[in-house]
C-alpha positions as CSV (number, residue, x, y, z in Angstrom):
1,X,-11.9,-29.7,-64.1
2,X,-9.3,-30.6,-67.0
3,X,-8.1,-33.0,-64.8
4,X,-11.1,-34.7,-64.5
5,X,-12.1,-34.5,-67.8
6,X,-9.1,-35.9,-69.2
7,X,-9.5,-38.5,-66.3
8,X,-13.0,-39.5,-67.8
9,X,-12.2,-39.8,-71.2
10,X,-8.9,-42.3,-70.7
11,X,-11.3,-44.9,-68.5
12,X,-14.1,-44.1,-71.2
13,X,-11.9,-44.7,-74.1
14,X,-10.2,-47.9,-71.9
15,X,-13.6,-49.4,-71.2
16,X,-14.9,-48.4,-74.6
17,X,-13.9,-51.9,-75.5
18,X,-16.3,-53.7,-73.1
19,X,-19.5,-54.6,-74.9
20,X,-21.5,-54.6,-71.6
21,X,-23.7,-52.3,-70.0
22,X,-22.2,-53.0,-66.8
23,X,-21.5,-50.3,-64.5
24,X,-17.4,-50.8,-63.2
25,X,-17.0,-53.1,-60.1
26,X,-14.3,-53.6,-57.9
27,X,-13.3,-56.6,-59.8
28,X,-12.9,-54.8,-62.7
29,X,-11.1,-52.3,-61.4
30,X,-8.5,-53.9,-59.3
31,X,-7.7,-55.7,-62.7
32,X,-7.0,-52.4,-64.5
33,X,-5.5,-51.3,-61.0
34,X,-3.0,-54.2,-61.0
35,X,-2.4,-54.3,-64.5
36,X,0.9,-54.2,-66.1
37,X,-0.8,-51.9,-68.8
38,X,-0.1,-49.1,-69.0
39,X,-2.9,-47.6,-70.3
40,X,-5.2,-49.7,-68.1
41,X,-3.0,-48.4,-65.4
42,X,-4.1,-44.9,-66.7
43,X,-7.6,-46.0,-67.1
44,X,-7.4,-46.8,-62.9
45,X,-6.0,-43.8,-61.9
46,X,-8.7,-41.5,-64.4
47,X,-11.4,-43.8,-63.1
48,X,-10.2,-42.9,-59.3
49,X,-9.7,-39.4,-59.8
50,X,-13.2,-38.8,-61.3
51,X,-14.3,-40.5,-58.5
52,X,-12.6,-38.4,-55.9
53,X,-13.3,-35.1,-57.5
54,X,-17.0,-36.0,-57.1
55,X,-17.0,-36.9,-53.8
56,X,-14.8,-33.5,-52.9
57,X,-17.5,-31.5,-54.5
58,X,-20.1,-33.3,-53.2
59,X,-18.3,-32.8,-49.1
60,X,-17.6,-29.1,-50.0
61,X,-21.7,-29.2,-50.8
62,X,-22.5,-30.4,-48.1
63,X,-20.3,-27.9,-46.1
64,X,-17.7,-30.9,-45.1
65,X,-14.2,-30.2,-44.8
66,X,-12.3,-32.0,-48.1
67,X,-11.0,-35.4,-47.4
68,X,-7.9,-35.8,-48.8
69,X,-5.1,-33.5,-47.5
70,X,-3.9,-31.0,-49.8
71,X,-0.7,-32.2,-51.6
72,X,-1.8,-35.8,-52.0
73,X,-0.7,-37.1,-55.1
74,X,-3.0,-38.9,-57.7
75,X,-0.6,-42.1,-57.7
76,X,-0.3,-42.8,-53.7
77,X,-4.5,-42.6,-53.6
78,X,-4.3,-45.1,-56.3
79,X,-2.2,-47.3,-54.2
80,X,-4.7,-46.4,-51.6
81,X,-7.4,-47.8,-53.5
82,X,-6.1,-51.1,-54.8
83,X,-4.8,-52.0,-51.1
84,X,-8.3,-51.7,-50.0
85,X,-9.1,-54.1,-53.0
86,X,-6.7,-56.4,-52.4
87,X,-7.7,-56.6,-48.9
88,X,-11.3,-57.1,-49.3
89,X,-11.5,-59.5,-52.3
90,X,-15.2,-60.0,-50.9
91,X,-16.3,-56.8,-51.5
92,X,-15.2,-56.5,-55.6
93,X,-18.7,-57.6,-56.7
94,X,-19.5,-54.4,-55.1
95,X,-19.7,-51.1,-57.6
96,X,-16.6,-49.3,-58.1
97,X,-17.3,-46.0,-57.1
98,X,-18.3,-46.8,-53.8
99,X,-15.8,-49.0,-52.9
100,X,-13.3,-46.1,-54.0
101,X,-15.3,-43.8,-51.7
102,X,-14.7,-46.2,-48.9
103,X,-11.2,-47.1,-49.9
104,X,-10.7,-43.9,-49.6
105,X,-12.7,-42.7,-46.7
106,X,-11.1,-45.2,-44.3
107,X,-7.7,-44.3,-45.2
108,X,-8.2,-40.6,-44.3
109,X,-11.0,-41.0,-41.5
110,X,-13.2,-38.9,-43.5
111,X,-16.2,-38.1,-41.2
């Protein structure tokens, strides 16, 4: 829970700059993905992780075995991510935390 907490307040703090009320979309966060920042970098992998633990405790909720294998590291799911939005530039209008769930759930054939 740390994890994620820490996770939400470094995008918070990242996106506290934007003056919109926008939700984040996959444009948005393939730029922070692909950024040479590091702290948007950070802001990409918080956002991502906060996204995945949801969707973990919203599997083990629904009695679904977790989807990504134990041992996974936080940096090869964001790579998992931004490959997914680099190859479906179509889909960035699209809000970010589905497209990570999909990202994600394609890599891993998630059921």
């Amino acid at each position: 829970m740390t994890k994620l907490a820490l996770g939400v307040v470094v995008a918070l703090t990242i996106l506290a700059g934007e003056a919109s009320a926008d939700f984040m979309t996959g444009n948005k966060l393939n730029a922070f993905c692909a950024s040479s920042k590091l702290n948007e970098q950070s802001g990409c992998a918080g956002y991502v992780e906060g996204v995945i633990d949801y969707m973990e405790w919203v599997r083990l909720e629904q009695h679904k075995p977790q989807c990504i294998p134990m041992g996974t590291q936080a940096p090869q799911v964001a790579d998992v991510v931004l490959d997914y939005l680099r190859d479906h530039p179509e889909m960035r209008s699209y809000a970010a935390t589905d497209l990570v769930v999909l990202a994600i759930t394609k890599a891993w054939n998630c059921q």
